[in-house]
PAGU-385219 format. One record per residue: x, y, z of N, C-alpha, C in turn. Coordinates in pm, 1 decimal, padded with zeros to 6 digits. Example, Ala and Ser with C-alpha at 12.3 -4.5 7.8 and 13.67 -1.06 7.14 Angstrom:
PAGU-385219
@n_east:01319.0	n_north:-00569.0	n_up:00780.0	ca_east:01230.0	ca_north:-00450.0	ca_up:00780.0	c_east:01320.0	c_north:-00330.0	c_up:00780.0;
@n_east:01285.0	n_north:-00225.0	n_up:00708.0	ca_east:01367.0	ca_north:-00106.0	ca_up:00714.0	c_east:01290.0	c_north:00003.0	c_up:00787.0;
This chain:
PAGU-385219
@n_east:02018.3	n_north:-01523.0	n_up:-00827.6	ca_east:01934.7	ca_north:-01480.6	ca_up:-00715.5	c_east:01923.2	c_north:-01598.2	c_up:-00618.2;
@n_east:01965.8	n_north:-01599.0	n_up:-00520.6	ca_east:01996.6	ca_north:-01739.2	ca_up:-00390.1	c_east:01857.8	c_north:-01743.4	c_up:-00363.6;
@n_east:01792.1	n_north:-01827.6	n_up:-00328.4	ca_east:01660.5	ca_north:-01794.7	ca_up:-00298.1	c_east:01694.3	c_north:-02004.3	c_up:-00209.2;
@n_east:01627.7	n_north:-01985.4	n_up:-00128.8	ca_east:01664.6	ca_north:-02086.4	ca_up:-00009.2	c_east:01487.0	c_north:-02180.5	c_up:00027.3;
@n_east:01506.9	n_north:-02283.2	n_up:00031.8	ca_east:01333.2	ca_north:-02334.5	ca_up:00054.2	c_east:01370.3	c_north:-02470.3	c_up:00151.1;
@n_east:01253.8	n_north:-02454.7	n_up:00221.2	ca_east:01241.4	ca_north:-02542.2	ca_up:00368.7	c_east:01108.7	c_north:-02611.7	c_up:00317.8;
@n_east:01105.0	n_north:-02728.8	n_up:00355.0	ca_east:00975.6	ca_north:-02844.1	ca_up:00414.0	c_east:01000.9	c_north:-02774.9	c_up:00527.4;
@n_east:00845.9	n_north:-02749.6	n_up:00584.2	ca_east:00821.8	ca_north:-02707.7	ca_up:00761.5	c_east:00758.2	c_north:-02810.4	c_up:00796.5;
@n_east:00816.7	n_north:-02845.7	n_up:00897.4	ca_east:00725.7	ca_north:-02984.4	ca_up:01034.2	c_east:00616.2	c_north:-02901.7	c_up:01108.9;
@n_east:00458.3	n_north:-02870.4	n_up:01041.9	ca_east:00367.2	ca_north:-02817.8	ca_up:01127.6	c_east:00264.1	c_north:-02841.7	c_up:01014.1;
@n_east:00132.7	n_north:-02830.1	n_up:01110.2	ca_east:00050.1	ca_north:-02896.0	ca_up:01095.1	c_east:-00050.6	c_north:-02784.8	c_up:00990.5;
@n_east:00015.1	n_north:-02659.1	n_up:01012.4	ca_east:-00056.8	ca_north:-02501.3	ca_up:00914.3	c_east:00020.0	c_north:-02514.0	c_up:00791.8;
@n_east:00157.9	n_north:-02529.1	n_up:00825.4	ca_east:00213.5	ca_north:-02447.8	ca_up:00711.8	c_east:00305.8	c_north:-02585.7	c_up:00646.6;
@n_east:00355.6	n_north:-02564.5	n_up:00486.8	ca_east:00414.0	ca_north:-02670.9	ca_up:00494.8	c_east:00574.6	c_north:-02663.0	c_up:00387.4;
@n_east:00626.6	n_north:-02505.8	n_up:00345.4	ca_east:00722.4	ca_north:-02465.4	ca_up:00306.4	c_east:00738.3	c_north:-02352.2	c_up:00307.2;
@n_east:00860.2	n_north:-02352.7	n_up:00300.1	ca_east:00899.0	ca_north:-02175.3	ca_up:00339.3	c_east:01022.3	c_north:-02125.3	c_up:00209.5;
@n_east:00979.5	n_north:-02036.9	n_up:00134.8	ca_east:01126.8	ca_north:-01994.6	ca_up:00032.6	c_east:01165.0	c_north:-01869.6	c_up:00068.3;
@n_east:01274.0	n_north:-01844.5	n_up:00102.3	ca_east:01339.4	ca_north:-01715.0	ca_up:00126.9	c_east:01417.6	c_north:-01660.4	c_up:00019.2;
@n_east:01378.7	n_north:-01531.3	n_up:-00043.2	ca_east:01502.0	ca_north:-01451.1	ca_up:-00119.4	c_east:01599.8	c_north:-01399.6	c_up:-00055.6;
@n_east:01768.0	n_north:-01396.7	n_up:-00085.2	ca_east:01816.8	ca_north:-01320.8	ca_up:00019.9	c_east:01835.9	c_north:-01180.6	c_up:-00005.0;
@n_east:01823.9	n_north:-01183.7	n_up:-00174.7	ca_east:01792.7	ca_north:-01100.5	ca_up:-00270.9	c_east:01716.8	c_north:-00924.4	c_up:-00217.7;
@n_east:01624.8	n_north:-01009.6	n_up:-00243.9	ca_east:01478.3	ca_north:-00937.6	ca_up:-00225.8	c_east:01455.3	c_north:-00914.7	c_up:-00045.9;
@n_east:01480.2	n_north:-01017.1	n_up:00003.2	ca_east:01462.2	ca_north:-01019.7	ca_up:00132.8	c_east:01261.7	c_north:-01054.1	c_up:00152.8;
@n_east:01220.3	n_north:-01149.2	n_up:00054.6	ca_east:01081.1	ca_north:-01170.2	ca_up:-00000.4	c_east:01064.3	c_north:-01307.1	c_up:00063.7;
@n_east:00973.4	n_north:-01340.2	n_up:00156.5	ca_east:00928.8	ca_north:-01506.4	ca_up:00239.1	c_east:00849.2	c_north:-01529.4	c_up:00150.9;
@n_east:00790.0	n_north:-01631.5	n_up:00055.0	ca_east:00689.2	ca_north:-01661.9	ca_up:00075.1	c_east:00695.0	c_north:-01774.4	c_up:00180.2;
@n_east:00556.0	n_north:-01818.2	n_up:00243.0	ca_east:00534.5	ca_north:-01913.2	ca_up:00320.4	c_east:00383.8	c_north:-01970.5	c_up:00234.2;
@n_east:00420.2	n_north:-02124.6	n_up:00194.8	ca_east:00259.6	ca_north:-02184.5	ca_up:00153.9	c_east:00224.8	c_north:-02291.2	c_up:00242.1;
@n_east:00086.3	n_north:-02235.4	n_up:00284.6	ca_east:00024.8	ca_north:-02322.8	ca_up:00409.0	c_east:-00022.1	c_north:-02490.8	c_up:00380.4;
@n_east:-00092.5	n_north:-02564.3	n_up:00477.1	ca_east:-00123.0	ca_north:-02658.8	ca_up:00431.5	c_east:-00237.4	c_north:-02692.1	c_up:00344.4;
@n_east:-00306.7	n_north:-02579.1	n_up:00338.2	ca_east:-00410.4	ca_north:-02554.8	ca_up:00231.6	c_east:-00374.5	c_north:-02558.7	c_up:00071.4;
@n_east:-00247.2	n_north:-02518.2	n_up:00067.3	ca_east:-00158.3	ca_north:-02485.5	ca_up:-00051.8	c_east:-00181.1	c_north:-02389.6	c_up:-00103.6;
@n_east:-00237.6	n_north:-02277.3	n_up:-00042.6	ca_east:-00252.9	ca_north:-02171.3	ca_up:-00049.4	c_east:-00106.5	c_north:-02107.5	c_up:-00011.0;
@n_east:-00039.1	n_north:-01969.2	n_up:-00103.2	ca_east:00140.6	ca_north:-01923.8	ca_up:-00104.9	c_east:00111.8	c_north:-01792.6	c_up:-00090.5;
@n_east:00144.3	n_north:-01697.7	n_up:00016.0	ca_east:00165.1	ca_north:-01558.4	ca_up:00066.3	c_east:00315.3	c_north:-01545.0	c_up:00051.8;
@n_east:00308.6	n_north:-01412.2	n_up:-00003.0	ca_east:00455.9	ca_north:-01371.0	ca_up:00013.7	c_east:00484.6	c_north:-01234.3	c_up:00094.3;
@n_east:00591.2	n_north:-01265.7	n_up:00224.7	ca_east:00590.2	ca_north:-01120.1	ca_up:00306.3	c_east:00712.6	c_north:-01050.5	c_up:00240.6;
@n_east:00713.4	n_north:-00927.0	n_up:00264.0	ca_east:00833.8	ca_north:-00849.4	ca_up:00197.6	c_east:00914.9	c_north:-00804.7	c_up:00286.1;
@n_east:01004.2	n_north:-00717.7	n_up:00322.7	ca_east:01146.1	ca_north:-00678.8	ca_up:00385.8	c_east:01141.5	c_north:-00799.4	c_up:00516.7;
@n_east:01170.6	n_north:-00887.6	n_up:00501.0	ca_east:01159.1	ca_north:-00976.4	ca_up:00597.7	c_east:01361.6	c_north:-00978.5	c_up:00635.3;
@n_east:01361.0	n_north:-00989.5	n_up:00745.0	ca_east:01515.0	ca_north:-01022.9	ca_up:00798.1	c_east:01542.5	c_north:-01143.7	c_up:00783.0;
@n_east:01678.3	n_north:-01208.9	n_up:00701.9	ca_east:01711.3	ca_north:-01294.9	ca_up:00712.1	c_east:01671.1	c_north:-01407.6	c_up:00866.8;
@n_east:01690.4	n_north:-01323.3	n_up:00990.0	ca_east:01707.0	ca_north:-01393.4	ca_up:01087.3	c_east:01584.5	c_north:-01438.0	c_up:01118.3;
@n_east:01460.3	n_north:-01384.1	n_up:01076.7	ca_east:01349.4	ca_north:-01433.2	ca_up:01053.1	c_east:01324.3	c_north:-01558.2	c_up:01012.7;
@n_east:01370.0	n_north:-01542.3	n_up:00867.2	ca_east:01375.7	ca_north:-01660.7	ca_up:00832.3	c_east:01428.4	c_north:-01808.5	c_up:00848.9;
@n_east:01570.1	n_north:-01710.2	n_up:00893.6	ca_east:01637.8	ca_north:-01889.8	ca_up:00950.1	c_east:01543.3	c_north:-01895.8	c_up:01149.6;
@n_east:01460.3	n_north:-01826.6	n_up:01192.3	ca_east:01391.9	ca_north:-01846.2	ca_up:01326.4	c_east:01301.5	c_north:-02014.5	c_up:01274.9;
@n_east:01210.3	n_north:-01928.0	n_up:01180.4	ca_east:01070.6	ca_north:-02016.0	ca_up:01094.2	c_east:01145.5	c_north:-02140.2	c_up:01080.0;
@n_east:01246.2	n_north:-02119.9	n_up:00961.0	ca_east:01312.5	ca_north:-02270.8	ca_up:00948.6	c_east:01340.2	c_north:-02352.0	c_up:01051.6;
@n_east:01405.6	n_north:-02304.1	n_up:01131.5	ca_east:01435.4	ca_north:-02381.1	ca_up:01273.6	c_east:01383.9	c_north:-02376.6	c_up:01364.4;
@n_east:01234.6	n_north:-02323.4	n_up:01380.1	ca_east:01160.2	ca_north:-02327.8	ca_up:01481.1	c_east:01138.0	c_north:-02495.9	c_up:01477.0;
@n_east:01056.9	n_north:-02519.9	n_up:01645.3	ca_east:01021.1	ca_north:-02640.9	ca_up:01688.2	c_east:00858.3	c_north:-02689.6	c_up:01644.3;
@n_east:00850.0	n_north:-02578.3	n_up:01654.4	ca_east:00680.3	ca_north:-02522.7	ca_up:01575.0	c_east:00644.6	c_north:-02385.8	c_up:01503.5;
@n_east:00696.3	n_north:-02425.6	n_up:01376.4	ca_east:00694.1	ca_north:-02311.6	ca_up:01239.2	c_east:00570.4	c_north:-02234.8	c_up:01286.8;
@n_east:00467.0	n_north:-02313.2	n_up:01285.3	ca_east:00337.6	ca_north:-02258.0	ca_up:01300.6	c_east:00315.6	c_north:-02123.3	c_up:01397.2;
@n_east:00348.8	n_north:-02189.2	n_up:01521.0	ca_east:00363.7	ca_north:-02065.5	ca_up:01640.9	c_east:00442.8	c_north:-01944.3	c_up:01603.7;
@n_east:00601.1	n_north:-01971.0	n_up:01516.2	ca_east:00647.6	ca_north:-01889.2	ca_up:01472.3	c_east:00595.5	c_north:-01795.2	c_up:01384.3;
@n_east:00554.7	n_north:-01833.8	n_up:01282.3	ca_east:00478.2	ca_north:-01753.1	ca_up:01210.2	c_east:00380.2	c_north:-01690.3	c_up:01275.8;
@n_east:00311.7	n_north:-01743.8	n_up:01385.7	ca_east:00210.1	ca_north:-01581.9	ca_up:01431.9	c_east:00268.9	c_north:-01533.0	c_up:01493.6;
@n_east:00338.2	n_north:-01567.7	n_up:01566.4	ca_east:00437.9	ca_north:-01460.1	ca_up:01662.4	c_east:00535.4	c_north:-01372.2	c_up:01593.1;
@n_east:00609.9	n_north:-01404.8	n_up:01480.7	ca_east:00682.0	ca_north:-01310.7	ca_up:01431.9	c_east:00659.2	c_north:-01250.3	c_up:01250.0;
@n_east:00603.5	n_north:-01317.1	n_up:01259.8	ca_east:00559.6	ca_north:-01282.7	ca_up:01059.0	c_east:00438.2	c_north:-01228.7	c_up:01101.7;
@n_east:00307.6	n_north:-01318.1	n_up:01094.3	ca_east:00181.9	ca_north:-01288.8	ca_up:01002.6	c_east:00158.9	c_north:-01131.4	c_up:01133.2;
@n_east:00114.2	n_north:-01016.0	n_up:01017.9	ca_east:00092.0	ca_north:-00887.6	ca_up:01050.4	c_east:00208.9	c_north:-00817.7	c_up:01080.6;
@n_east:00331.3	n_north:-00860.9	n_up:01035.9	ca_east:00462.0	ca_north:-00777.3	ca_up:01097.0	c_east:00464.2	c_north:-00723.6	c_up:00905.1;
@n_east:00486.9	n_north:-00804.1	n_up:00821.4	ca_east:00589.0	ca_north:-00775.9	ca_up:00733.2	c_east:00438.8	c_north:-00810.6	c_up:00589.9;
C-alpha cells in the first residue's frame, strides 16, 4: 500500500500522509492533533505538499470539501 508523507512548512499544520490506495489524507496539525479526509484526489495532495503555504491550502481546498 504506497502511502507517501510530507513535513509541511506552516505554522497550523505540520505533516501530511497520503494513501494512493485508499485515496485517504490524513493531515496532523501543529497541535498534534491527526484528521483523516477520505476520497481526496491525488492532485490535492501533491497541491498541499507543494503549496507555499500548506495552511491556506488546506482551507481553501480540503477542510469541509472531503
Amino acid at each position: 500500500m504506497p502511502k507517501y508523507t510530507a513535513e509541511l512548512t506552516s505554522t497550523a499544520l505540520s505533516r501530511g500522509t497520503y494513501d494512493t490506495e485508499t485515496n485517504e489524507l490524513e493531515v496532523t496539525f501543529a497541535t498534534g492533533r491527526t484528521y483523516t479526509f477520505e476520497n481526496v484526489p491525488e492532485a490535492i495532495w501533491d497541491g498541499l505538499r507543494d503549496a507555499s503555504s500548506p495552511g491556506t491550502y488546506f482551507t481553501q481546498q480540503i477542510k469541509g470539501r472531503y
